[in-house]
DOSEBA-435039 format. One line per field, with one value per residue: y, z, x of N, C-alpha, C in turn. Coordinates in steps of 0.2 Angstrom, whole numbers, always signed. Layout:
<nodes>
nnorth	[Y,...];
nup	[Z,...];
neast	[X,...];
canorth	[Y,...];
caup	[Z,...];
caeast	[X,...];
cnorth	[Y,...];
cup	[Z,...];
ceast	[X,...];
</nodes>
This chain:
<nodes>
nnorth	[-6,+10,+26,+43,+61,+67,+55,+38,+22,+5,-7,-22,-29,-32,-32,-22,-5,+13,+25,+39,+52,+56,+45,+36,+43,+43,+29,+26,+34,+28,+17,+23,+25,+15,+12,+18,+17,+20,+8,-3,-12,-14,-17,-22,-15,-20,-35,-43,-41,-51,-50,-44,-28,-16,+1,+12,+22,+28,+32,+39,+38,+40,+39,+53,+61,+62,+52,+38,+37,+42,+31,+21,+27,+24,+10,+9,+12,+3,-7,-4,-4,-17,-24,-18,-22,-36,-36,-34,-44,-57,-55,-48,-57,-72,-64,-68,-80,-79,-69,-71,-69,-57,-55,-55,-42,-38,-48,-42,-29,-18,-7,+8,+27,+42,+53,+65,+70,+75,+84,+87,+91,+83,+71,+60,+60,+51,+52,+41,+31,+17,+2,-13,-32,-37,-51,-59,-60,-63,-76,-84,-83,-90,-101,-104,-105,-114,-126,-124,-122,-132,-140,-146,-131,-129,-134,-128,-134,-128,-128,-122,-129,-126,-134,-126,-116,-121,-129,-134,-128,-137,-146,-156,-170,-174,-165,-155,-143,-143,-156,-152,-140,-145,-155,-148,-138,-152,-156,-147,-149,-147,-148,-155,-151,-164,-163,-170,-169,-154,-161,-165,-155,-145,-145,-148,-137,-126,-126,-123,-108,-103,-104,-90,-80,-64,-56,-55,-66,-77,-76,-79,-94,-97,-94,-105,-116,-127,-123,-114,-110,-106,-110,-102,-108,-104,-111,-107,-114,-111,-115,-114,-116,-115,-103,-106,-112,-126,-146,-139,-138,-121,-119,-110,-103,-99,-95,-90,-86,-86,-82,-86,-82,-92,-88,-77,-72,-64,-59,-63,-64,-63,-70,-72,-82,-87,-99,-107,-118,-129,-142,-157,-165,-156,-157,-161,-154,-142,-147,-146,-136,-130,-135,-132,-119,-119,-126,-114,-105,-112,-108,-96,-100,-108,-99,-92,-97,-103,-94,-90,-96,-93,-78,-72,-69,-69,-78,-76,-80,-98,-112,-124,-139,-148,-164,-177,-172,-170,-162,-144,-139,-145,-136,-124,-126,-128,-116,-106,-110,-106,-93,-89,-91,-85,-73,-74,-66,-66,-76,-85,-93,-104,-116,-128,-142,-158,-168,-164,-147,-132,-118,-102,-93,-81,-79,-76,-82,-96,-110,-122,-122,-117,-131,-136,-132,-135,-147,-155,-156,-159,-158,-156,-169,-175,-174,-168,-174,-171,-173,-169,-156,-145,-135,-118,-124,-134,-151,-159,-170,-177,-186,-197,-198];
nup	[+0,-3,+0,-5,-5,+1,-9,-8,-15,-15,-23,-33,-33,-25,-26,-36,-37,-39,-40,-43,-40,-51,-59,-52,-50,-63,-68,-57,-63,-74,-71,-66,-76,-79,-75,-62,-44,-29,-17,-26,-42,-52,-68,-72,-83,-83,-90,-82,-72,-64,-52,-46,-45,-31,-24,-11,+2,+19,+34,+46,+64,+72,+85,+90,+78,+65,+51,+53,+61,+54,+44,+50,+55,+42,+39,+50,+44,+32,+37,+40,+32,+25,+35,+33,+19,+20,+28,+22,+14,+20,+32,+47,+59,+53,+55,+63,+60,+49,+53,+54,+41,+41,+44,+34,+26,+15,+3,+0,-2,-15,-19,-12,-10,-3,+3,+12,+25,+40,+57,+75,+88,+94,+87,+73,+57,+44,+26,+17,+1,-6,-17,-15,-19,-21,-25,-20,-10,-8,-12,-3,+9,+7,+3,+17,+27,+21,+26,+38,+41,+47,+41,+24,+11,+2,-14,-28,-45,-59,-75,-93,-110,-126,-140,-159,-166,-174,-163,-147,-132,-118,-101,-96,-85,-90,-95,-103,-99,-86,-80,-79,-71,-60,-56,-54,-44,-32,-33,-26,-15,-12,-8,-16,-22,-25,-39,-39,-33,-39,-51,-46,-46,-55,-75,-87,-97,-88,-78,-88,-90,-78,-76,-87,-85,-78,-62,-52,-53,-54,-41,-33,-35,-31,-19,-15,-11,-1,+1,+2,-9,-26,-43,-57,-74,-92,-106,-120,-137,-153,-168,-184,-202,-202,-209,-216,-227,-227,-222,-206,-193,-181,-167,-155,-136,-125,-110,-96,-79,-64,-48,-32,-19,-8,+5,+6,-7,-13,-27,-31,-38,-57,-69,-86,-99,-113,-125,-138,-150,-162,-173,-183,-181,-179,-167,-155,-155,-151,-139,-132,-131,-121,-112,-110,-107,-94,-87,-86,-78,-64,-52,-49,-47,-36,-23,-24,-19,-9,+2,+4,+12,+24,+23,+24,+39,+55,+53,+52,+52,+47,+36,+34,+28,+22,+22,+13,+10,+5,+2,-3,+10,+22,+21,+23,+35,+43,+40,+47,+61,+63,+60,+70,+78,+94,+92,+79,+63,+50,+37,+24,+9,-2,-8,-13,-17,-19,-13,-6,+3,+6,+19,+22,+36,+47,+60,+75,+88,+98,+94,+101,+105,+95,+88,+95,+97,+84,+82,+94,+96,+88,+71,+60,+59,+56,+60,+65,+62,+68,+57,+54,+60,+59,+62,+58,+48,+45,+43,+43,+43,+36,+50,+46,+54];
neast	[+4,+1,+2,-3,-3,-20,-24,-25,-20,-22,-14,-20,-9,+2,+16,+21,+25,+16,+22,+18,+4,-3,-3,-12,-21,-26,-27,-40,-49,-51,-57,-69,-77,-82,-102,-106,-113,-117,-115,-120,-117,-103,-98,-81,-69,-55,-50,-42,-48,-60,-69,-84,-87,-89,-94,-89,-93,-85,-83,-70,-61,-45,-34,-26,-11,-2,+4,+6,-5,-17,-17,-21,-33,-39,-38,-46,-57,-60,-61,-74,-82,-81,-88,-100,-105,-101,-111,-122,-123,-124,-134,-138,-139,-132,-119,-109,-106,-97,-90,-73,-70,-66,-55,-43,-41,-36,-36,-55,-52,-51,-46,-42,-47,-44,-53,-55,-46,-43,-36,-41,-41,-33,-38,-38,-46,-53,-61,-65,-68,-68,-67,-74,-71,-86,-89,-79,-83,-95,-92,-83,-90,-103,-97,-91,-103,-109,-105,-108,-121,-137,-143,-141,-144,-160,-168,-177,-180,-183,-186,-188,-186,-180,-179,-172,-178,-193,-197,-206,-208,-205,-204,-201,-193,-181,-176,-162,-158,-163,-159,-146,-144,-148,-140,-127,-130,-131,-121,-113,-117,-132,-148,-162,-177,-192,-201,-214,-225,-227,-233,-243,-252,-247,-254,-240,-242,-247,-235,-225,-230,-228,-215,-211,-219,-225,-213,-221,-231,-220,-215,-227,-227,-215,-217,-226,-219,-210,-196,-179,-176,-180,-177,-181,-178,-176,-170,-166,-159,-154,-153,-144,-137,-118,-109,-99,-104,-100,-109,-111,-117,-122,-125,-134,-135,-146,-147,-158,-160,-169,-167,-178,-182,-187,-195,-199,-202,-193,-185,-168,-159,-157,-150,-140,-136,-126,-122,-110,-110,-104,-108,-112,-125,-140,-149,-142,-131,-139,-143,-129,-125,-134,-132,-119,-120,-127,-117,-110,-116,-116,-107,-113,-126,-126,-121,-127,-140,-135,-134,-145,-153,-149,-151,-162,-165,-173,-189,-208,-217,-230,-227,-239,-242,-255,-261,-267,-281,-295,-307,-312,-320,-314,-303,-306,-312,-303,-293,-304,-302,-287,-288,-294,-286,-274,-265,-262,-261,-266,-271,-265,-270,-258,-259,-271,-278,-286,-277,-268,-266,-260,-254,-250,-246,-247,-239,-230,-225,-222,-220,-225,-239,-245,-245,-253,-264,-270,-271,-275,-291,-306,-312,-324,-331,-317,-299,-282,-267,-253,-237,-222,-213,-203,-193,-202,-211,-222,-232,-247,-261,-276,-287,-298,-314];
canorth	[+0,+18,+34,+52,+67,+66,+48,+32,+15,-1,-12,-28,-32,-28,-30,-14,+2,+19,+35,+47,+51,+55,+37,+31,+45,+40,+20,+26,+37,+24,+13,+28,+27,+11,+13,+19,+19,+16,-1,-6,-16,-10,-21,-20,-13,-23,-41,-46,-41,-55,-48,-39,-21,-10,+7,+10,+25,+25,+38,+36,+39,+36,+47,+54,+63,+59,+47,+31,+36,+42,+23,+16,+28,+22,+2,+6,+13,-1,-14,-5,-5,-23,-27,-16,-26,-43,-39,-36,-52,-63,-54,-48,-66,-74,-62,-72,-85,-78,-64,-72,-66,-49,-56,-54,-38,-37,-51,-39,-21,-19,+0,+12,+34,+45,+60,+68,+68,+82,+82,+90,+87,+76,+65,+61,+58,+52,+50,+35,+26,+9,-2,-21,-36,-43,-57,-64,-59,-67,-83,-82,-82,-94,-110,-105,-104,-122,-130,-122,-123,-139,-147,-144,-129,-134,-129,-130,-134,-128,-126,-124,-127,-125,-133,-126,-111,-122,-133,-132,-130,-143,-144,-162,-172,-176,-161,-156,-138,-147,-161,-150,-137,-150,-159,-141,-138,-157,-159,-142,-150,-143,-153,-154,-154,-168,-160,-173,-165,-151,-163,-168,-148,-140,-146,-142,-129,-121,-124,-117,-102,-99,-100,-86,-76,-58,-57,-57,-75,-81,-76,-82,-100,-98,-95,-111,-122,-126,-125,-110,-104,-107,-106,-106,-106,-104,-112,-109,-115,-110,-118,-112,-117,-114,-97,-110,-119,-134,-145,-139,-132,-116,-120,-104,-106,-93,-99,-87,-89,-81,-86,-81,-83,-96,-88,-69,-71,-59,-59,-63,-62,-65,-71,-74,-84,-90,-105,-108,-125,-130,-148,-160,-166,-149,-157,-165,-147,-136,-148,-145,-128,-126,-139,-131,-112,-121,-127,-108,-103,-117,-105,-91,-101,-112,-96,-86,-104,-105,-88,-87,-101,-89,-71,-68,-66,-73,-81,-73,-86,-104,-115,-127,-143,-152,-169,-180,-166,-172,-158,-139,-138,-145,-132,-118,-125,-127,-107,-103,-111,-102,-84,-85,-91,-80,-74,-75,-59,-68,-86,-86,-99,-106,-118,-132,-148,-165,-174,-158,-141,-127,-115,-97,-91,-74,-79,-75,-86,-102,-118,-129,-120,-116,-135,-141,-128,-137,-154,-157,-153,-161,-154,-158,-178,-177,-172,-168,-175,-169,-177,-166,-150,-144,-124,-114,-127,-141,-154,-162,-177,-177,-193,-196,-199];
caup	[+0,-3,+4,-5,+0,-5,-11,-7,-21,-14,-27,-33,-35,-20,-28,-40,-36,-43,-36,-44,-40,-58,-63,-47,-54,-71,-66,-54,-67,-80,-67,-66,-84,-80,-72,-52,-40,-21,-16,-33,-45,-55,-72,-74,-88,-85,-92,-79,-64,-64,-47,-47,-37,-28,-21,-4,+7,+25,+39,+53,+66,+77,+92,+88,+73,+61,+47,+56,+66,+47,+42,+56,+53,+36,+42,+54,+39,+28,+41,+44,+24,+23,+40,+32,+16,+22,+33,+17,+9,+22,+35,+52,+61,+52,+55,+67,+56,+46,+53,+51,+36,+40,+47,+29,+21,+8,-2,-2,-4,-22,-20,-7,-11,+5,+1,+16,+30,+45,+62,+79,+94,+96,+84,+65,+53,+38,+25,+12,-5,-4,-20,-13,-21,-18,-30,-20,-2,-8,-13,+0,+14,+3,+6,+25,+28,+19,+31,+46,+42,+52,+36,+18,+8,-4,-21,-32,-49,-65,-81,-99,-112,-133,-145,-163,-170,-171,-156,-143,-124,-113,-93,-93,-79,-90,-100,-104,-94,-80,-78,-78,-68,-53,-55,-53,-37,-30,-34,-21,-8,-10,-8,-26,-22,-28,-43,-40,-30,-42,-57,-47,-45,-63,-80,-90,-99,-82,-76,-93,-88,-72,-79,-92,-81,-74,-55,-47,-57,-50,-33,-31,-36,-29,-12,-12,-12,+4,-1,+3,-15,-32,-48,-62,-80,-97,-111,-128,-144,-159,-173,-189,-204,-203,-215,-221,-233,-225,-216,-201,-190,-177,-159,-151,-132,-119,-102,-93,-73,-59,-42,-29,-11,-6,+12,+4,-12,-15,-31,-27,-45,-63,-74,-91,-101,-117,-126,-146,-151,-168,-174,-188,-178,-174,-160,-151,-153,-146,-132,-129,-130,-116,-106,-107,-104,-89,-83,-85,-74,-59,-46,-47,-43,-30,-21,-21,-14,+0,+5,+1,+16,+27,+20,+27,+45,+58,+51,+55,+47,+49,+32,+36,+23,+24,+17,+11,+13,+2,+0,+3,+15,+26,+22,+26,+44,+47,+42,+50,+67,+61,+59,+76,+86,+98,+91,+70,+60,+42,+34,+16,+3,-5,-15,-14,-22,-15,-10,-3,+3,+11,+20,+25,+41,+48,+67,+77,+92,+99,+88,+103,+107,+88,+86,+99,+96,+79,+82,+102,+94,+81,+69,+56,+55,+56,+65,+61,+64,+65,+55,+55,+63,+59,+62,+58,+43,+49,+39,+46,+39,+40,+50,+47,+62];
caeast	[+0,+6,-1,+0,-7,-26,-25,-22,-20,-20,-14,-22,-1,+6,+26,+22,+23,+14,+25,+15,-2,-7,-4,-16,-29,-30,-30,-45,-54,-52,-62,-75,-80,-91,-109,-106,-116,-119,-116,-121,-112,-100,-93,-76,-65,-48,-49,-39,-51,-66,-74,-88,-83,-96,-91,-93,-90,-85,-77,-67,-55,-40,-33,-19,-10,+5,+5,+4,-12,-19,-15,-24,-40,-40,-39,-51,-64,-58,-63,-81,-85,-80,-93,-107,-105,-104,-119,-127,-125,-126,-136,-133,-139,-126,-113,-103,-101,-92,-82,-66,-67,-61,-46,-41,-46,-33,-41,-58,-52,-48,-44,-46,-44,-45,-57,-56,-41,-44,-34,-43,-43,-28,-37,-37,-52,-53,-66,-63,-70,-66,-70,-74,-73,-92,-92,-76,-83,-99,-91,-78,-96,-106,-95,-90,-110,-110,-100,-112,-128,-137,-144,-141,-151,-165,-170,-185,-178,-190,-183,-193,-181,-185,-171,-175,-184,-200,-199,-208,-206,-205,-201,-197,-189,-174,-173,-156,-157,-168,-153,-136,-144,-148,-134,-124,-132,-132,-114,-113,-122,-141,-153,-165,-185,-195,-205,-219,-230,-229,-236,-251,-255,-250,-250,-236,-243,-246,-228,-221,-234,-222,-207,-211,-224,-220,-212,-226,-231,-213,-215,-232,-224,-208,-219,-229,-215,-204,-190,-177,-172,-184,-174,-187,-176,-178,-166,-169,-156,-157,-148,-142,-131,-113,-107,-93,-106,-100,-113,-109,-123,-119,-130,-133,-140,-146,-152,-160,-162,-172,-167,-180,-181,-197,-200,-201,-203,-189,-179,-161,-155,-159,-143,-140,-127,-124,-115,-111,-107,-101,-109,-116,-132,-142,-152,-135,-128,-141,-142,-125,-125,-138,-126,-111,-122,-129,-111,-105,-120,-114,-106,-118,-131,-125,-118,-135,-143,-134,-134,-153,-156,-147,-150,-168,-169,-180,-195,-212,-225,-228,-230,-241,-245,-261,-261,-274,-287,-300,-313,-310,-322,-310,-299,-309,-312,-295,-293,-308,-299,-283,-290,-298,-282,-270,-257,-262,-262,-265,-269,-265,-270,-254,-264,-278,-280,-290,-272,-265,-267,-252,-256,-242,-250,-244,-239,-225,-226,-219,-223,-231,-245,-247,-245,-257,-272,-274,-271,-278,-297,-309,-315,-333,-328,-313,-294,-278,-263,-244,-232,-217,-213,-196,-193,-208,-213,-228,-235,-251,-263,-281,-288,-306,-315];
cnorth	[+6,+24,+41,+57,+66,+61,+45,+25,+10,-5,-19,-32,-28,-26,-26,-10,+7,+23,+38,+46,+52,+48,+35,+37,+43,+34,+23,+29,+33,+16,+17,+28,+20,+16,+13,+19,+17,+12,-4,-8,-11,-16,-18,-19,-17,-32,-44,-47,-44,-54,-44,-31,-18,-5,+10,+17,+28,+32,+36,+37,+36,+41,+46,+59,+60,+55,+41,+30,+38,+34,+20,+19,+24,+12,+4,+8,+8,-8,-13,-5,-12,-28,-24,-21,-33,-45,-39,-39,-55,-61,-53,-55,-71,-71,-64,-76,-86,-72,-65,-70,-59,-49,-55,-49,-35,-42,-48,-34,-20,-13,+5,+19,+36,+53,+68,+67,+75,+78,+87,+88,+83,+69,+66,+58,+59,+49,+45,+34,+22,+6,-10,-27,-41,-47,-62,-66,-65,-76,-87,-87,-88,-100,-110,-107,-111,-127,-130,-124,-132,-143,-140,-138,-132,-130,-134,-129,-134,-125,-129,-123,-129,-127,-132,-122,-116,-127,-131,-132,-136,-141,-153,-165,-173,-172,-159,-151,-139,-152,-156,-144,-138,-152,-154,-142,-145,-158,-153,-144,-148,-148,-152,-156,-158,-164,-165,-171,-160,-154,-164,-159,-144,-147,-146,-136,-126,-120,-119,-109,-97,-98,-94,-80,-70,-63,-58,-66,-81,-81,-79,-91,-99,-98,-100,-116,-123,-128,-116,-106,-108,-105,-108,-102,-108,-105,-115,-109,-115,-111,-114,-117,-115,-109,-101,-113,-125,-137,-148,-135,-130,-118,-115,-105,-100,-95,-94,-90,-85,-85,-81,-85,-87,-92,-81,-68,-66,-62,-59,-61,-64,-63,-72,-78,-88,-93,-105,-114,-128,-138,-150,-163,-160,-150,-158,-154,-142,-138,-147,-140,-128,-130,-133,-122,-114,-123,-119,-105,-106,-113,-99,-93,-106,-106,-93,-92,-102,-98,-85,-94,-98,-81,-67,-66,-71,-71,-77,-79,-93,-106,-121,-131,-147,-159,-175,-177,-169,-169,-150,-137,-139,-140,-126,-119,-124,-118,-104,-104,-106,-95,-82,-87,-86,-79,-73,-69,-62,-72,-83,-94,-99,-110,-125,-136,-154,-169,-170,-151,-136,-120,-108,-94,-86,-77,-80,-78,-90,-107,-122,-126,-119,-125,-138,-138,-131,-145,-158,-153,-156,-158,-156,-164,-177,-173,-173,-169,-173,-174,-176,-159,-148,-135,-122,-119,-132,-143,-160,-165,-174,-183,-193,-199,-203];
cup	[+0,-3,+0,-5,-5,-7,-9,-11,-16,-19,-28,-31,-30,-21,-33,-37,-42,-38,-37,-42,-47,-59,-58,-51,-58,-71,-64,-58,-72,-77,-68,-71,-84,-77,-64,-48,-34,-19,-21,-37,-51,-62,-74,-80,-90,-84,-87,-73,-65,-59,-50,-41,-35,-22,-14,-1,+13,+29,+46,+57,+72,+82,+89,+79,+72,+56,+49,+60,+58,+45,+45,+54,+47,+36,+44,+48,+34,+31,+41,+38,+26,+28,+34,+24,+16,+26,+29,+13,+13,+28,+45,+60,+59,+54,+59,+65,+51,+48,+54,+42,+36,+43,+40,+24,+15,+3,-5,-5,-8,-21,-14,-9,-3,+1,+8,+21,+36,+51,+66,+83,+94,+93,+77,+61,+47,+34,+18,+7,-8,-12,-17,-17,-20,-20,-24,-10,-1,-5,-9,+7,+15,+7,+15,+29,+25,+21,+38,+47,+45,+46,+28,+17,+3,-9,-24,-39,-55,-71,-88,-102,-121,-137,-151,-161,-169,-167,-153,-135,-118,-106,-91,-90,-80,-95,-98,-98,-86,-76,-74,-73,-59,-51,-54,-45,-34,-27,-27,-14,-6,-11,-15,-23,-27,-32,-44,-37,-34,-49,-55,-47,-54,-68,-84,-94,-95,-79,-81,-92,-81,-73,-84,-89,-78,-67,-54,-47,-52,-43,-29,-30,-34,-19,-9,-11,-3,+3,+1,-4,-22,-37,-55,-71,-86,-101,-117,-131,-150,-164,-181,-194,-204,-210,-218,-225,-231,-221,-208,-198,-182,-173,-155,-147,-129,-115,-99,-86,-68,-54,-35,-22,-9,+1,+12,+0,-16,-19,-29,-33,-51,-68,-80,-94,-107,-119,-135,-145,-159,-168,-180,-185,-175,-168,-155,-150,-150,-140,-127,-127,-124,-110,-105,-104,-96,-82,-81,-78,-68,-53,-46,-42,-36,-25,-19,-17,-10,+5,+3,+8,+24,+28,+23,+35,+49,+53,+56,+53,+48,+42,+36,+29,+27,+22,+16,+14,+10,+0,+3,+8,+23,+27,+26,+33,+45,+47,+47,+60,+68,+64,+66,+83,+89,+96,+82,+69,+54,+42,+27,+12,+1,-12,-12,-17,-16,-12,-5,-3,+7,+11,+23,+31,+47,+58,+70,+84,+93,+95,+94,+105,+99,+88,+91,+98,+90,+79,+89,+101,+88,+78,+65,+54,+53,+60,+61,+66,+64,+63,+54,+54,+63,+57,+63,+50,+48,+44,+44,+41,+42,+43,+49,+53,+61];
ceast	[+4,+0,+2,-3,-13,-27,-23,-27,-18,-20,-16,-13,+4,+14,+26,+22,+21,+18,+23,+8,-4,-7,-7,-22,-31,-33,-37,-50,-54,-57,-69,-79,-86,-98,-104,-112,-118,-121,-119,-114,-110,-95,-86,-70,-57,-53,-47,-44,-58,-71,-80,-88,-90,-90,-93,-90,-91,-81,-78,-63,-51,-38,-28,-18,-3,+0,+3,-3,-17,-20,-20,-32,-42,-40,-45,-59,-64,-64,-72,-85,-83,-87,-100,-107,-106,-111,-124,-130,-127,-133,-135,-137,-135,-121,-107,-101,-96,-86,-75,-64,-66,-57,-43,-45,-43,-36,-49,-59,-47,-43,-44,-44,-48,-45,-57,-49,-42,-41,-36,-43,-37,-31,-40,-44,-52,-60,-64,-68,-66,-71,-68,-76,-79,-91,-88,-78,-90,-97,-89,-86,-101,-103,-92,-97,-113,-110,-104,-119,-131,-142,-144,-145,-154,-166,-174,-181,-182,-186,-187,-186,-185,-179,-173,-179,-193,-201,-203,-206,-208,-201,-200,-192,-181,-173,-165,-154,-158,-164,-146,-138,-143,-144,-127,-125,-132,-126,-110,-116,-127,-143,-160,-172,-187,-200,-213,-225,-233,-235,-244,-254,-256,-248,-244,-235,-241,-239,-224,-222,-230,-216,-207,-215,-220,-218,-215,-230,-227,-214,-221,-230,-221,-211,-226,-226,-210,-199,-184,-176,-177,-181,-180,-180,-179,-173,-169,-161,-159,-151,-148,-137,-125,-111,-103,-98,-105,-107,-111,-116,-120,-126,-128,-137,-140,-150,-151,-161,-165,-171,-172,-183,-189,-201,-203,-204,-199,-183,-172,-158,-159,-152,-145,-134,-129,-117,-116,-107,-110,-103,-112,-123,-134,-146,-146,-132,-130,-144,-135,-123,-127,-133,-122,-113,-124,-122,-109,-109,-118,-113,-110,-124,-131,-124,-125,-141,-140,-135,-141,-156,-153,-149,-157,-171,-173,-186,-203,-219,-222,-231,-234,-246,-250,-262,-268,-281,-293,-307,-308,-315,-321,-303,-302,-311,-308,-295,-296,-304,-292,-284,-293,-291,-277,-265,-258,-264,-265,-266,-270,-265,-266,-259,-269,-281,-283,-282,-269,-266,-261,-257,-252,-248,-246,-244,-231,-220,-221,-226,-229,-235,-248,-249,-253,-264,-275,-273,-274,-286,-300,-313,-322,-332,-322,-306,-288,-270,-254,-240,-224,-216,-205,-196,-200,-212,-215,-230,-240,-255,-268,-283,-296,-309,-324];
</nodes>
């Protein structure tokens, strides 16, 4: 690191030096030319730098005056950007599981300039702009957070995929995008929901109809599932002949993805990624395409899963599944018992078929009394029985009576 009046350059390359400030202003202004903006992502101009940066700034001070107490304000502001953005990604309920990752701050602060410097009082204050590598803070959080959590996270894996101008879309069990994407995430240690619950519910129109549907479409779905994280994709290839005249045919793929949070229904991301593959069979090629678009996608999504089964905070609602219901007008008792007991602000419909019904219910309580008001009570011919109660998620059976 090197300090000079008005700026300070932390080099990616700690065994160069800059001695001018002009050559640390140019570099930093030739950073400036992307898109800026506060705590926002910022694509990077040098080839060599793959993180994604966010601009962050931070003030601070140390008692004292001189240079070495400067130094030190500027650590101490360095270290309070590094907390305020980890608490971002991961949340501040996790943040003890990872704060050893600010024993190492030189791995996330790309850059740091000092916009401000004042000494009063027998102590020194400085005000800083800190560019931080999120992507690697992320990644970095992701796999410590992997190791900790007390079981796996889960994910709901839905993928339409279309090879060919006039194909059609399909969301089959062994589609090509529907495969490589689960088996991305599986191979990471998430747990892959069983999509068979879903078939007794929608067609596959209606599924394809989710995966293409606005947000709110997506969130709706993505918040009847128990599951932590919903990635609903779309992989389309589209083939052409080779400009060579040869028969060779060009397989162009772009797999879209939305990853969104099942307990909020908050958008985490929405990625994109294209693959070209060069082949003599055009269905072989534009299923490979979506393969190998789908491998590039691998660490994004594994990294917003894990950090999407941590990220939201205490739970304020209870799901509660109903199993072999058999009419709704056992659901409606249930609710009506719901809506009248201590403690519930809310009972929302998830959804409602004759095998199964879920239910999100706004209460913030303790579980055994929640448990015991709906299962110690009979109800119009019939009773319900717990089956498993794990966190704020319940699943009860009807028994007939």
């Amino acid at each position: 690191m090197q300090i000079q009046d008005g700026y300070e350059w932390q080099s990616k390359y700690p065994e160069r030096r800059y001695p001018h400030p002009c050559f640390t202003q140019c570099l930093f202004g030739a950073l400036t030319l992307a898109v800026l903006y506060h705590l926002g992502h910022i694509p990077s101009a040098r080839a060599a730098l793959e993180d994604e940066l966010i601009r962050v700034r931070m003030e601070s001070s140390a008692i004292g005056t001189g240079l070495p107490v400067r130094n030190a304000a500027v650590k101490n502001a360095e270290h309070a950007v590094l907390v305020q953005v980890l608490e971002s990604i991961v949340g501040e309920g996790a943040m003890p599981k990872v704060a050893s990752l600010l024993e190492q701050p030189s791995r996330y602060v790309y850059s740091t300039r000092v916009l401000r410097h004042e000494q009063s009082a027998g102590t020194t204050t400085v005000e800083i702009e800190t560019f931080v590598r999120r992507k690697a803070l992320e990644t970095q959080a992701a796999e410590l957070l992997a190791r900790r959590l007390p079981w796996p996270p889960k994910a709901l894996v839905l993928v339409a995929e279309r090879i060919g101008k006039d194909g059609a879309f399909s969301v089959a069990e062994d589609g090509v995008g529907q495969t490589a994407l689960s088996e991305a995430l599986h191979k990471n240690h998430i747990a892959i929901a069983d999509r068979s619950a879903l078939r007794e519910r929608y067609s596959d129109a209606d599924l394809i109809g989710r995966v293409q549907g606005d947000l709110e479409v997506a969130r709706q779905f993505a918040q009847e599932n128990l599951v932590d994280v919903v990635l609903l994709g779309e992989a389309i290839a589209e083939t052409e002949l080779s400009p060579s005249g040869a028969n060779v045919y060009r397989n162009k793929a772009t797999v879209t993805v939305r990853l969104i949070r099942a307990r909020d229904g908050k958008l985490l991301e929405a990625i994109a990624q294209e693959s070209v593959v060069h082949s003599a069979n055009p269905a072989e090629g534009g299923a490979q395409a979506i393969q190998d678009a789908c491998t590039k996608l691998r660490h994004a999504i594994t990294v917003r899963t894990v950090l999407a089964a941590v990220g939201a905070g205490p739970r304020d609602d209870v799901i509660l599944t109903i199993k072999d219901l058999g009419s709704r007008a056992r659901l409606d008792e249930v609710m009506r018992v719901l809506s009248e007991s201590a403690g519930v602000e809310a009972v929302e419909e998830l959804y409602c078929a004759e095998a199964e019904a879920c239910l999100r219910v706004k209460y913030n309580g303790p579980m055994a009394p929640f448990v015991d008001n709906l299962t110690l009570r009979d109800y119009p011919g019939f009773s319900l029985e717990a089956q498993r109660v794990v966190a704020r998620d319940m699943t009860v059976c009807v028994v007939e009576l």
